[in-house]
C-alpha positions, 0 to 999 in steps of 0.5 A: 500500500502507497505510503501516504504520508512519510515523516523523518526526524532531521534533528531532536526535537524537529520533525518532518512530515512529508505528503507523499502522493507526488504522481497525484499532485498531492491531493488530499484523498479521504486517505491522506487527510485520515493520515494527517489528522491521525499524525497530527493528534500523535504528535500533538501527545509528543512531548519530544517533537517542538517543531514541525515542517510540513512538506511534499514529494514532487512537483507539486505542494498540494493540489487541494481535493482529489476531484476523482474521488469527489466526483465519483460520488455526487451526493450532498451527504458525502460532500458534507463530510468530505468538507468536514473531514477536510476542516477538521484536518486544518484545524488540527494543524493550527491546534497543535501545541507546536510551530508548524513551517510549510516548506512549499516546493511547488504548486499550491492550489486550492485545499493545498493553499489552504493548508499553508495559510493554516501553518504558523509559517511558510517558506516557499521555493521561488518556483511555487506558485499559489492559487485558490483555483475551484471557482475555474471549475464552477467551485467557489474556494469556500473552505480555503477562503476561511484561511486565506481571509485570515492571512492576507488582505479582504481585497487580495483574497478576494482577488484570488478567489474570485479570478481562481489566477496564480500568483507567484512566490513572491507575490505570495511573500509580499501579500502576506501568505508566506514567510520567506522565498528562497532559491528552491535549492536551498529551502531545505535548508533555509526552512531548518534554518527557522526550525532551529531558530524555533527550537532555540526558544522554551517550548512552554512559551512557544506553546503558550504563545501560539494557543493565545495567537489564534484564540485573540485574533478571533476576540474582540480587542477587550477579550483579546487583551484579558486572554492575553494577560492570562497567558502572560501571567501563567507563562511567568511562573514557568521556569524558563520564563522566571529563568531567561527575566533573571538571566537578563537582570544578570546579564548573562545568557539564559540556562534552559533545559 
């Protein structure tokens, strides 16, 4: 049975999980999206693993949805739970307590940029490209609207969803979608960059921090500002946080462990 999803350790506390239908241009199949969340839940359990990168085999990133499997059964049930499976899936990723850097390749299309705008962070070779393409085939981009909305500007989202056109690494980069583009033989080496940048840092802050990030962002300003507060004064009593304050009072670099 094809390996859907194929996941390797790079260093301690990194790793890499790997989209794994290349032929298939990486569509998420009802296999491959049950393969992730089931990862993803695993490693949400996993005290050793503090980052994540989420990457592809082949050409393409992610081509969205595998519209063979959706169109060999037209029913408004099966669509429903596809769609529901699909979210719970995105969602997982922005609910897992660690980082999670897309390391973008090639195309992302659809569901495929969906996933990357519901990664923490992105980099992307200079080659990607990046599109929310369904409505060219009659299907408003709905489900991937509701992440690229949160990462860019209403008028560019709009743009993207409205015109189903591709836009380039760069443009990516400027609009918001993306973190970073680099020659596409270095991004291997440009994502574990970040990685370890990351992984310098306590995990009880990263995952504090991020927890915080997406529950204020939906809040409005006074709820944002006492959910912040809270996360502030428990993240002040860890000991890495009581650490790296008196590491700064003395002057000298902080010992966490």
């Amino acid at each position: 049975m094809e390996d859907l999803l194929t996941q390797s350790v790079p260093q301690a506390g990194l790793l890499k999980l790997t989209l794994n239908r290349p032929l298939a241009f990486n569509a998420l199949s009802e296999s491959l999206l049950a393969a992730l969340k089931e990862r993803l839940e695993q490693i949400a359990q996993d005290r050793d693993t503090r980052v994540v990168i989420l990457a592809a085999q082949g050409k393409a990133y992610c081509a969205g949805h595998d519209l063979k499997e959706m169109r060999a059964q037209p029913s408004l049930n099966y669509y429903q739970k596809l769609f529901a499976q699909c979210s719970e899936v995105m969602l997982a990723v922005q609910r897992l307590p660690q980082p999670v850097i897309a390391q973008v390749q090639g195309v992302a299309t659809a569901a495929g940029c969906q996933l990357v705008a519901m990664c923490d962070l992105a980099i992307a070779a200079d080659e990607a490209r990046f599109a929310v393409s369904g409505v060219n085939l009659g299907l408003f981009c709905a489900t991937p609207s509701v992440a690229l909305s949160r990462n860019i500007s209403r008028k560019q989202a709009m743009y993207m969803l409205l015109t189903g056109e591709f836009i380039s690494a760069q443009q990516a980069q400027d609009w918001g979608l993306i973190n970073e583009v680099v020659p596409s033989d270095q991004l291997d080496v440009a994502t574990l960059a970040l990685a370890q940048k990351i992984l310098a840092k306590p995990s009880p802050a990263l995952q504090m921090g991020k927890k915080l990030f997406y529950q204020q962002i939906e809040a409005n300003i006074s709820q944002a500002y006492e959910l912040a507060a809270q996360t502030m004064a428990c993240n002040m009593m860890d000991e890495s946080a009581l650490e790296g304050v008196q590491a700064f009072i003395d002057k000298r670099p902080p010992n966490w462990h």
